[in-house]
C-alpha positions as a Markdown table, in Angstrom:
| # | Residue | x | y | z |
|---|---|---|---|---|
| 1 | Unk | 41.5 | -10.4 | 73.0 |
| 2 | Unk | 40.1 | -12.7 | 70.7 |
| 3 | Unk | 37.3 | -11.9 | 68.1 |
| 4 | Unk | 35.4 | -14.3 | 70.0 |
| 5 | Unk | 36.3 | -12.4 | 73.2 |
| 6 | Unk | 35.6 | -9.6 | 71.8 |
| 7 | Unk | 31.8 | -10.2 | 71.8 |
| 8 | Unk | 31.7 | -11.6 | 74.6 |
| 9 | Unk | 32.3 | -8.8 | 76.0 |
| 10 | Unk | 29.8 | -6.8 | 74.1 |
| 11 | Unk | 27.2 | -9.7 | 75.5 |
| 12 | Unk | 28.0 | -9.0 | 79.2 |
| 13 | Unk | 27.3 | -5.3 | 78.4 |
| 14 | Unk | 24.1 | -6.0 | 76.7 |
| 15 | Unk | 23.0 | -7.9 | 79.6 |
| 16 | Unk | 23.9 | -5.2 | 82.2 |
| 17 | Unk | 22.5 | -2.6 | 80.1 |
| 18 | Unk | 19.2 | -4.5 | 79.3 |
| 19 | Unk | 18.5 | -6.2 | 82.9 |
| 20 | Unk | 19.1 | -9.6 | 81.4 |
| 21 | Unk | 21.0 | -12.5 | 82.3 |
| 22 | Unk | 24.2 | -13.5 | 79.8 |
| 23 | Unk | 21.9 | -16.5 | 77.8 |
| 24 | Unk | 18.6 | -14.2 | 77.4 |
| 25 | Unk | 21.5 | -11.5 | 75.9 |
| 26 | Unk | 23.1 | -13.8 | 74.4 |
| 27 | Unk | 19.8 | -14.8 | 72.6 |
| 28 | Unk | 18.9 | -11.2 | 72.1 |
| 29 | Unk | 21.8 | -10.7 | 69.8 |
| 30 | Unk | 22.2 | -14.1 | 68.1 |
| 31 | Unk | 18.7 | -14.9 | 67.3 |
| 32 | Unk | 17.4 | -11.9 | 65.5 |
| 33 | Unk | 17.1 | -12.5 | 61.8 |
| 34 | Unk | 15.0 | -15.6 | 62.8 |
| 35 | Unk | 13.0 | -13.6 | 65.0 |
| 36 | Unk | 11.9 | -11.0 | 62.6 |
| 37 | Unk | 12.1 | -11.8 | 59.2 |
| 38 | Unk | 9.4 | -14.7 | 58.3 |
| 39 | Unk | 8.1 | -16.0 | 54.7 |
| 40 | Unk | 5.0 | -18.0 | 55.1 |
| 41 | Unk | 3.8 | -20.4 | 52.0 |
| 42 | Unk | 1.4 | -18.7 | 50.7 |
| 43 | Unk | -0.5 | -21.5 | 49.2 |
| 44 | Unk | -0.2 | -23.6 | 52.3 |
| 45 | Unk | -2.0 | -20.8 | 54.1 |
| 46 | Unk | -5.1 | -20.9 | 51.6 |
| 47 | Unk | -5.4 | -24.1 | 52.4 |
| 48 | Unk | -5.0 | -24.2 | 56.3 |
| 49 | Unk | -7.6 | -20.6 | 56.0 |
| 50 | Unk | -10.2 | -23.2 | 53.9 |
| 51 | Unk | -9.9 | -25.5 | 56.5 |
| 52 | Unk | -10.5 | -23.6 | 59.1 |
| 53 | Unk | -12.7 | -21.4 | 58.0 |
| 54 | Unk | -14.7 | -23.2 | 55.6 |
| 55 | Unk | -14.5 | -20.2 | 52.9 |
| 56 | Unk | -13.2 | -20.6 | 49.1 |
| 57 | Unk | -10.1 | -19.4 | 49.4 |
| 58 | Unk | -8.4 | -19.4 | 46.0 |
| 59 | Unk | -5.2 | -17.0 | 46.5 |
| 60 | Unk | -2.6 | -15.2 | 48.6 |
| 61 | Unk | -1.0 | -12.5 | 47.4 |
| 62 | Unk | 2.1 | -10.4 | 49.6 |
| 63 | Unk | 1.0 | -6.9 | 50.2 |
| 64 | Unk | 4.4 | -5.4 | 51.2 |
| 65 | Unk | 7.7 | -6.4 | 50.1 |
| 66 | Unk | 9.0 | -5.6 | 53.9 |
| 67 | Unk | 5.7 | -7.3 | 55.8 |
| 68 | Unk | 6.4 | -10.8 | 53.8 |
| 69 | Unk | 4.3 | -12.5 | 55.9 |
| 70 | Unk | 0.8 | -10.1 | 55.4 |
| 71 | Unk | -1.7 | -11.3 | 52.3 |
| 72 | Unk | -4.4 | -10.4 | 50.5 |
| 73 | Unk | -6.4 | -13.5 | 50.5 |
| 74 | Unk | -8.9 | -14.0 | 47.4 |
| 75 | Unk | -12.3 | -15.5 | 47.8 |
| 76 | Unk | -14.9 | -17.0 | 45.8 |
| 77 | Unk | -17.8 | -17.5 | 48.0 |
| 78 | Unk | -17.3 | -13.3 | 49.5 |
| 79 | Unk | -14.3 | -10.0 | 49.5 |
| 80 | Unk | -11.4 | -10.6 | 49.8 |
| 81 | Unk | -9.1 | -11.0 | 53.6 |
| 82 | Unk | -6.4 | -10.2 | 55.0 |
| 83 | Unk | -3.9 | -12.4 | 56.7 |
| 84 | Unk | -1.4 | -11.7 | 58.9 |
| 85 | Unk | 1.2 | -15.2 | 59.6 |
| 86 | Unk | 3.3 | -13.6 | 62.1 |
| 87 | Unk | 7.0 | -14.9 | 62.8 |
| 88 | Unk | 6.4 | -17.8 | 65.2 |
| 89 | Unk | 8.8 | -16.0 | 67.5 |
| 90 | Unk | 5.6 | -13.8 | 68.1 |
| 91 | Unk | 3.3 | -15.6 | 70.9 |
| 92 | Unk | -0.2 | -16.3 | 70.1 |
| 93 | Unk | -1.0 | -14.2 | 73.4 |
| 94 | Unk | 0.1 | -11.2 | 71.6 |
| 95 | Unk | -1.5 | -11.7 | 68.4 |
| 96 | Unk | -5.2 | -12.1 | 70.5 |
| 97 | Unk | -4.5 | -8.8 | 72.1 |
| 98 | Unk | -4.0 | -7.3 | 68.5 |
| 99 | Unk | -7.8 | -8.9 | 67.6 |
| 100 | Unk | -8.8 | -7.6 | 71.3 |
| 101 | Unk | -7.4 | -3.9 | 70.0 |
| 102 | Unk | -9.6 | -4.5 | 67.2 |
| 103 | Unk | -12.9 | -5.4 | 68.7 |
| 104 | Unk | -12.3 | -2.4 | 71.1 |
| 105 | Unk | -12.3 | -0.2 | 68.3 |
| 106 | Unk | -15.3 | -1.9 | 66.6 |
| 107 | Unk | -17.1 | -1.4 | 69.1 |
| 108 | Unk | -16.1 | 2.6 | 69.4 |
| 109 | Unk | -17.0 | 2.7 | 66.3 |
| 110 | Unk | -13.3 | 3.9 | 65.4 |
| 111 | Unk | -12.5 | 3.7 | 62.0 |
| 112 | Unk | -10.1 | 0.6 | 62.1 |
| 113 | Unk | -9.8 | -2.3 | 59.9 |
| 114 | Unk | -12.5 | -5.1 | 61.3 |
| 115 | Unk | -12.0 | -8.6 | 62.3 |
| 116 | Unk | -12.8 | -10.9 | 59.3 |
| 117 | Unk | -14.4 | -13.1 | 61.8 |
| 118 | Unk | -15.5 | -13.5 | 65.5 |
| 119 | Unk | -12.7 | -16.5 | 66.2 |
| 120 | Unk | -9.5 | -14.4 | 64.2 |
| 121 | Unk | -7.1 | -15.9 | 65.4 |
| 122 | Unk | -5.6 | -19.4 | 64.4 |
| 123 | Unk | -2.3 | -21.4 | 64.6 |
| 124 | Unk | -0.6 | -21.9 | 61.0 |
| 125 | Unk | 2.9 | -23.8 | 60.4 |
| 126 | Unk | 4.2 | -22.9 | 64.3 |
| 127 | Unk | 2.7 | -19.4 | 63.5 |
| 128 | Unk | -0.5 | -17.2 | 64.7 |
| 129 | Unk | -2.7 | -16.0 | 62.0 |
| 130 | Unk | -4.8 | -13.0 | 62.2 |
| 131 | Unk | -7.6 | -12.4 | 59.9 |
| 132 | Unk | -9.2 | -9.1 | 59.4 |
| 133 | Unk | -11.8 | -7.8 | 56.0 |
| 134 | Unk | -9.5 | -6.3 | 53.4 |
| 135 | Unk | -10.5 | -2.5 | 52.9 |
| 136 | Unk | -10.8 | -1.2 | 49.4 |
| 137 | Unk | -9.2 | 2.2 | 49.2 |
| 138 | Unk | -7.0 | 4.8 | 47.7 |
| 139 | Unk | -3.7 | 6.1 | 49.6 |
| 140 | Unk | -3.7 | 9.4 | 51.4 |
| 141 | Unk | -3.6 | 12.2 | 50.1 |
| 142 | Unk | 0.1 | 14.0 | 50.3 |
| 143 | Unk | 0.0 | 17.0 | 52.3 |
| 144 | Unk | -3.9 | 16.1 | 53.6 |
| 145 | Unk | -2.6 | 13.2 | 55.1 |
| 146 | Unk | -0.5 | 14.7 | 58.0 |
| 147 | Unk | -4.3 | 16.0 | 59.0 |
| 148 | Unk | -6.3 | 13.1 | 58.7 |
| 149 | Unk | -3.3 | 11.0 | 60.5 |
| 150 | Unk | -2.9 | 13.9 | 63.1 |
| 151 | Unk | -7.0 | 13.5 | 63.6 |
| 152 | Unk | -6.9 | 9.5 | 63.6 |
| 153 | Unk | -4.3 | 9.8 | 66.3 |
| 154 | Unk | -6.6 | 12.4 | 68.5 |
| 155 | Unk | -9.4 | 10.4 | 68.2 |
| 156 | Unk | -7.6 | 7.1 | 69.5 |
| 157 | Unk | -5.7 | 8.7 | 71.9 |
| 158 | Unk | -9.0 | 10.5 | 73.4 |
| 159 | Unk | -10.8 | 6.6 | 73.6 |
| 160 | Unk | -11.7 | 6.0 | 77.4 |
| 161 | Unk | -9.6 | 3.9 | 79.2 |
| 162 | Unk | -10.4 | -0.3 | 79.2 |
| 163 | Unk | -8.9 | -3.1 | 80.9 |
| 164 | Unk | -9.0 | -5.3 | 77.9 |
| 165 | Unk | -6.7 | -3.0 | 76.1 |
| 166 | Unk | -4.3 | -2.3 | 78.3 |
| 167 | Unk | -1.5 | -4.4 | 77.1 |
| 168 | Unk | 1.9 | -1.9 | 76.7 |
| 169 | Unk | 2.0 | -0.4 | 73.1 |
| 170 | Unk | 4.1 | 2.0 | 71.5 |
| 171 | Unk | 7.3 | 0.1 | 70.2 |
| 172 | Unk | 7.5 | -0.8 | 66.2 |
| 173 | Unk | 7.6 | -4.9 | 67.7 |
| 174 | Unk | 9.4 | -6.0 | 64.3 |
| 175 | Unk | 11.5 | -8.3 | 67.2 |
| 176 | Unk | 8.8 | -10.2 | 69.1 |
| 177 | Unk | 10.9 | -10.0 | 72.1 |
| 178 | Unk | 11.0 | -5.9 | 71.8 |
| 179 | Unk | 7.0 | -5.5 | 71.8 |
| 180 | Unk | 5.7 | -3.0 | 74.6 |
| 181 | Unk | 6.3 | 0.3 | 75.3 |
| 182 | Unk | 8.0 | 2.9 | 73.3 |
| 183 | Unk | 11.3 | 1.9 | 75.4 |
| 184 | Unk | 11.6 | -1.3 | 73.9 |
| 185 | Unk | 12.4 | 0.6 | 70.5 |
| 186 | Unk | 15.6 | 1.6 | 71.7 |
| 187 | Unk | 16.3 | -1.4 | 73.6 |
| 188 | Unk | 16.2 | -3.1 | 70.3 |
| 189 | Unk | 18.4 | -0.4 | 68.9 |
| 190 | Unk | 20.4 | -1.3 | 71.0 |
| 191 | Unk | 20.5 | -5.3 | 70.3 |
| 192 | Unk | 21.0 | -4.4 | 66.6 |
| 193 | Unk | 23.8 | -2.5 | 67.2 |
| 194 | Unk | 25.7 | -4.4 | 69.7 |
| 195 | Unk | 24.7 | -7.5 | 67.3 |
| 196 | Unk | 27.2 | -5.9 | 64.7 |
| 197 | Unk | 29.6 | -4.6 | 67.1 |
| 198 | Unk | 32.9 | -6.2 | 66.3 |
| 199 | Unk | 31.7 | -5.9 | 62.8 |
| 200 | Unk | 32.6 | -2.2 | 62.8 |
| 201 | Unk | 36.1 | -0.9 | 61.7 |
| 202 | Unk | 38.0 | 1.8 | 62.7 |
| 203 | Unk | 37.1 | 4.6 | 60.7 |
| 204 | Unk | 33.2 | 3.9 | 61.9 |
| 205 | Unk | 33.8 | 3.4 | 65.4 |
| 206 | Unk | 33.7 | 7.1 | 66.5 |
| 207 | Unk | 30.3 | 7.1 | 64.7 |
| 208 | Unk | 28.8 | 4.1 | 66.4 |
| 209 | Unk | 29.8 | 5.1 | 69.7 |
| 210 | Unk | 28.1 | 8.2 | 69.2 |
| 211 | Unk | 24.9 | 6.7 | 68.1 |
| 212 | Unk | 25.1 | 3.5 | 71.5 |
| 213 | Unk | 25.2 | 6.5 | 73.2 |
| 214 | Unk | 22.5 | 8.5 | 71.8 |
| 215 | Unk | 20.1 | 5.6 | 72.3 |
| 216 | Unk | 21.5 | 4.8 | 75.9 |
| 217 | Unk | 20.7 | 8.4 | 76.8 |
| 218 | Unk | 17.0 | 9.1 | 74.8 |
| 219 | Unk | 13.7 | 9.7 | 76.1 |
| 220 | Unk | 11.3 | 7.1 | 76.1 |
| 221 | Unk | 8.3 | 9.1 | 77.3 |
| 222 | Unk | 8.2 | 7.2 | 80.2 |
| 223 | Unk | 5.8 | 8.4 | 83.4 |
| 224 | Unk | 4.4 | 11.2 | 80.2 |
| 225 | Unk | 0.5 | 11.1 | 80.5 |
| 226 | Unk | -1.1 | 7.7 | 78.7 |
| 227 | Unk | -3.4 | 6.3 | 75.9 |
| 228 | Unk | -4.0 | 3.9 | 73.7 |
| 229 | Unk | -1.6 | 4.6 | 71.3 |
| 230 | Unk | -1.3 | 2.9 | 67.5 |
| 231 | Unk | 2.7 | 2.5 | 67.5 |
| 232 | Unk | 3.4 | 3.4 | 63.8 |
| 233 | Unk | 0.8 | 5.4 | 62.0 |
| 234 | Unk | 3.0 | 7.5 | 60.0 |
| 235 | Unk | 3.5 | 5.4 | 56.6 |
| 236 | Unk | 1.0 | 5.1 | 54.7 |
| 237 | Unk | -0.2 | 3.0 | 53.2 |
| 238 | Unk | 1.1 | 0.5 | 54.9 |
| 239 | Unk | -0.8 | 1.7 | 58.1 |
| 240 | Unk | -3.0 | 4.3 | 57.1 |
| 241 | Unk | -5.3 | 4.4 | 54.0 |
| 242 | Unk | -8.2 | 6.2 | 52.6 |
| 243 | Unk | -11.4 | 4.5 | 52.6 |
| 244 | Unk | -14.8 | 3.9 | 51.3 |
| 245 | Unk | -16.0 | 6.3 | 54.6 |
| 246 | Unk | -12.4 | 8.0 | 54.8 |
| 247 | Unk | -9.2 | 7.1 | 56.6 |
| 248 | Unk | -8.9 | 3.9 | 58.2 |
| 249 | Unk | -5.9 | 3.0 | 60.1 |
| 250 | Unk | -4.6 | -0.4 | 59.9 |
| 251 | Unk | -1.5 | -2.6 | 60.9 |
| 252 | Unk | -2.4 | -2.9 | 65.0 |
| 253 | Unk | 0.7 | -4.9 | 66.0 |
| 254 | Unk | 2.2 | -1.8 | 67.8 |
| 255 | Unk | -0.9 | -0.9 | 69.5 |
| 256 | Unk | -1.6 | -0.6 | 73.3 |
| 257 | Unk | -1.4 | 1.8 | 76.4 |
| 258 | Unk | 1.4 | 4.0 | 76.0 |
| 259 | Unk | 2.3 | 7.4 | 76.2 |
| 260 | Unk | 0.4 | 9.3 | 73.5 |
| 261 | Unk | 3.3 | 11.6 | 72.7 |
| 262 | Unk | 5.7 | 8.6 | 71.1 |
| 263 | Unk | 2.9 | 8.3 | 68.5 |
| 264 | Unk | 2.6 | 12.3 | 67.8 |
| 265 | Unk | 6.2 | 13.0 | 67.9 |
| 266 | Unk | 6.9 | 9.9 | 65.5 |
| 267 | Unk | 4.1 | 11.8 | 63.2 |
| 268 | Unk | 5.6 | 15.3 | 63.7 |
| 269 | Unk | 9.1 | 14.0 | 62.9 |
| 270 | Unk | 8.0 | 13.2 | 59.4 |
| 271 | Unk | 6.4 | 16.5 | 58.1 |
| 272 | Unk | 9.4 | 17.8 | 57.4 |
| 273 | Unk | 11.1 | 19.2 | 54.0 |
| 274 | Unk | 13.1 | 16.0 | 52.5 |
| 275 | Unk | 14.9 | 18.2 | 49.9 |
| 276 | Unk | 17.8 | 19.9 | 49.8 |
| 277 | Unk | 18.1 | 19.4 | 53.0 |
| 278 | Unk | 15.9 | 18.3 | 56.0 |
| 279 | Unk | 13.7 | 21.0 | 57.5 |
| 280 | Unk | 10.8 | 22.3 | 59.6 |
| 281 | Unk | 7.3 | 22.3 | 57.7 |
| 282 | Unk | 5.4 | 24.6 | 59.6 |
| 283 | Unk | 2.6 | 24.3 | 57.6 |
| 284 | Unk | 2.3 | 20.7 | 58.1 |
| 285 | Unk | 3.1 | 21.1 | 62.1 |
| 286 | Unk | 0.2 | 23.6 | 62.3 |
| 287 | Unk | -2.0 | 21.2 | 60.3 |
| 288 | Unk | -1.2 | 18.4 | 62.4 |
| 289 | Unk | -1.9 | 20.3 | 65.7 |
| 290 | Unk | -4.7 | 21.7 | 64.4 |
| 291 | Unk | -6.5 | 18.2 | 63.8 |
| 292 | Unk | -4.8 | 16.5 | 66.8 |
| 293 | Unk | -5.9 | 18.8 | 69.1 |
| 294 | Unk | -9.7 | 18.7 | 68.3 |
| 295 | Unk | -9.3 | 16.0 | 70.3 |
| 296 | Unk | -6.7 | 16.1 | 73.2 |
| 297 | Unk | -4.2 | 18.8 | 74.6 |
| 298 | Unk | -1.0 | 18.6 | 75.2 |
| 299 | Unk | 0.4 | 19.2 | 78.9 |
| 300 | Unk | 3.2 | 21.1 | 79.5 |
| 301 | Unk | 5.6 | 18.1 | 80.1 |
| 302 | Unk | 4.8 | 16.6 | 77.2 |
| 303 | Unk | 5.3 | 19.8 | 75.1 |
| 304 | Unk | 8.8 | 20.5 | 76.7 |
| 305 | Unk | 10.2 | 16.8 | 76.1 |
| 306 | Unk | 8.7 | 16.4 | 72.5 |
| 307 | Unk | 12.2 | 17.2 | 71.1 |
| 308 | Unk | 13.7 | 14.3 | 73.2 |
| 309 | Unk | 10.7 | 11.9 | 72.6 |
| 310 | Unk | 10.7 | 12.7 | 68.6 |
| 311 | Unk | 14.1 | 10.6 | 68.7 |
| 312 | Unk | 12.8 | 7.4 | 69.6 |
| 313 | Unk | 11.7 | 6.1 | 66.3 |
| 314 | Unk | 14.6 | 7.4 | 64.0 |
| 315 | Unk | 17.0 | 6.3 | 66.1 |
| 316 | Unk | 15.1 | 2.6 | 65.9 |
| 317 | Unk | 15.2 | 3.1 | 62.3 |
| 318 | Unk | 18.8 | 4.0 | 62.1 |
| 319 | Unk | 19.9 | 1.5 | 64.2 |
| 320 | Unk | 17.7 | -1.3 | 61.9 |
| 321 | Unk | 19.1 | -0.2 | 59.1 |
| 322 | Unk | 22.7 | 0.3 | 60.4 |
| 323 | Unk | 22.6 | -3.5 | 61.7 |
| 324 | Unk | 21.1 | -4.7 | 58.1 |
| 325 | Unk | 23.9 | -2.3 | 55.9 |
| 326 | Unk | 26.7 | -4.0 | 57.8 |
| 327 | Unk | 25.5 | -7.7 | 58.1 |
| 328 | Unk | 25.7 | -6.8 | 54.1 |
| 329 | Unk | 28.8 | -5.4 | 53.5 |
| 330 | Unk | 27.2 | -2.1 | 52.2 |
| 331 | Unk | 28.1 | 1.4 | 53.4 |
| 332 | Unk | 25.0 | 3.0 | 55.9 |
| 333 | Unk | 23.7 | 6.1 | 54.4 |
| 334 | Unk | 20.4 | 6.4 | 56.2 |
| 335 | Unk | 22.0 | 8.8 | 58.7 |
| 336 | Unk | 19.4 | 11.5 | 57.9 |
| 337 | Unk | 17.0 | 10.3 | 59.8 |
| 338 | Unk | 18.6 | 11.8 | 63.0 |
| 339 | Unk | 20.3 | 14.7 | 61.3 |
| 340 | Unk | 20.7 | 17.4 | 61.1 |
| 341 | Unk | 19.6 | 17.8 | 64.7 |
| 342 | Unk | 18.5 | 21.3 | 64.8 |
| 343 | Unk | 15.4 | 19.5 | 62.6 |
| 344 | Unk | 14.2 | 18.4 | 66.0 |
| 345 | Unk | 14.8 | 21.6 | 67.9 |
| 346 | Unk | 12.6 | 23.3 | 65.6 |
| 347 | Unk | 9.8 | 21.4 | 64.5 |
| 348 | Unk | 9.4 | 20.6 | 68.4 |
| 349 | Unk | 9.7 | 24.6 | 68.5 |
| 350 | Unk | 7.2 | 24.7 | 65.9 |
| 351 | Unk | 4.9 | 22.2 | 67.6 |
| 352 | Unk | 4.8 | 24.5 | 70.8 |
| 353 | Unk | 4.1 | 27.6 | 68.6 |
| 354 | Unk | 1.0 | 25.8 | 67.3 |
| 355 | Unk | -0.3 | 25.1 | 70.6 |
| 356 | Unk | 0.1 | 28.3 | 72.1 |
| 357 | Unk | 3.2 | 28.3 | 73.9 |
């Protein structure tokens, strides 16, 4: 079989293993970079934010060399903004449920980053803009900031229940197509590794069949009890920071109803030892139960499958990073994010502990 043939063939099994028809899997695969990565001109978005705003905006300056479409936007007439230009692959829909996130919290009195305006969101260059008040503020604290995360997560997850936030939340979203619950994480591990597919040689193949069918066989938390959930709290400070009242979590893209454990477990998963190898913090497990559960318990289900729902974002991440490595001709060597795997056993085991079991 032809090259060509070749992936085909690995098209017809991402349809039938994603519920889509040959063209949408087709798309799925072929269509990514344009989907995620997105560079916005800067200056032509201080332009389009004085027009539409009538403020004196004199500058936009990147914030994150892997969010190359978020800015700091300097003012003369007031503080500084932010503004997010999302791909134009991402619908404007979406991008008014992220403001609608926002004015749920406002009005909860959450500690969130605010909507710069009442009207947030606009259309830039085919794109949807978002504008929220910058925060001044200082990064979290090292070991602190497991607790203060661990506590921002209880008190969102312990918010009532309200139609206009219901939108599914959970999955990282960097593909607009893969927003939603924390299942669409590994369906878009799954498009980035089938995207590289007859890309791998032999002496990798064993590998990646091993990881296709790690994320074919994971947990995605589904029927697992529910809450609005913020998707991807761990890094900071790209999505937590300390602030002039204390920590503030930011970057809403992710956010929605979802089950609550994908955003613990994602948490949980980092407190581990990075050096020599990768291990179980208990220290920072305890801390983190200790604040989250000030505000919610854990049931029994979700205690038993934490190990299996702690996999979802690593294996999203490996997956990313194993698509990008290849598409560059570099070796992978991000493989310790899912190893070694008696890491999950016991910092799940761990977790338990904390809560009583």
């Amino acid at each position: 079989m032809t090259k060509d043939g070749n992936f085909k063939k690995v098209v017809r099994r991402h349809a039938e293993e994603t519920g889509q028809r040959y063209t949408e899997a087709l798309t799925d695969l072929e269509g990514l970079n344009d989907r995620i990565y997105h560079e916005p001109d800067g200056e032509r978005l201080v332009v389009h934010l004085r027009d539409r705003y009538g403020i004196d905006a004199v500058a936009a300056t990147k914030l994150s060399v892997h969010k190359t479409y978020v800015f700091r936007i300097d003012r003369n007439d007031g503080p500084p903004w932010i503004a997010r230009a999302f791909p134009p692959a991402r619908p404007r829909a979406d991008v008014e449920g992220d403001a609608a996130v926002l004015r749920f919290l406002e009005h909860h009195d959450y500690p969130a980053e605010r909507l710069a305006v009442d009207d947030a969101v606009s259309d830039f260059d085919g794109s949807a803009v978002l504008v929220t008040e910058y925060i001044e503020h200082t990064p979290l604290p090292a070991e602190q900031g497991f607790e203060m995360m661990a506590d921002l997560l209880g008190r969102l997850h312990a918010l009532p229940f309200d139609e206009t936030v219901s939108r599914p939340g959970g999955a990282s979203g960097e593909d607009p197509r893969r927003m939603g619950e924390p299942r669409q994480d590994l369906l878009a591990g799954l498009a980035f590794l089938d995207a590289v597919d007859t890309k791998v040689g032999a002496a990798d193949r064993e590998r990646f069949e091993q990881l296709l069918d790690q994320v074919r066989s994971a947990d995605d938390g589904d029927g697992l009890p529910e809450g609005l959930v913020h998707g991807n709290l761990l890094h900071a400070p790209d999505h937590a920071v300390i602030g002039k009242n204390g920590p503030v979590a930011i970057n809403w893209k992710a956010s929605g109803r979802g089950p609550r454990l994908s955003d613990l477990a994602y948490l949980l998963w980092g407190t581990g030892n990075w050096a020599p190898t990768r291990s179980t913090n208990e220290e920072r497990v305890e801390a983190v139960v200790r604040a989250y559960r000030k505000h919610v318990e854990l049931t029994d289900e979700e205690l038993d499958r934490l190990e299996g729902v702690m996999y979802i974002r690593p294996l999203y991440l490996v997956c990313f990073g194993y698509r990008r490595d290849l598409t560059k001709g570099v070796p992978f060597e991000e493989w310790w994010f899912l190893e070694p795997a008696e890491y999950f056993t016991t910092t799940a085991a761990a977790t338990r502990k904390a809560f009583g079991r």
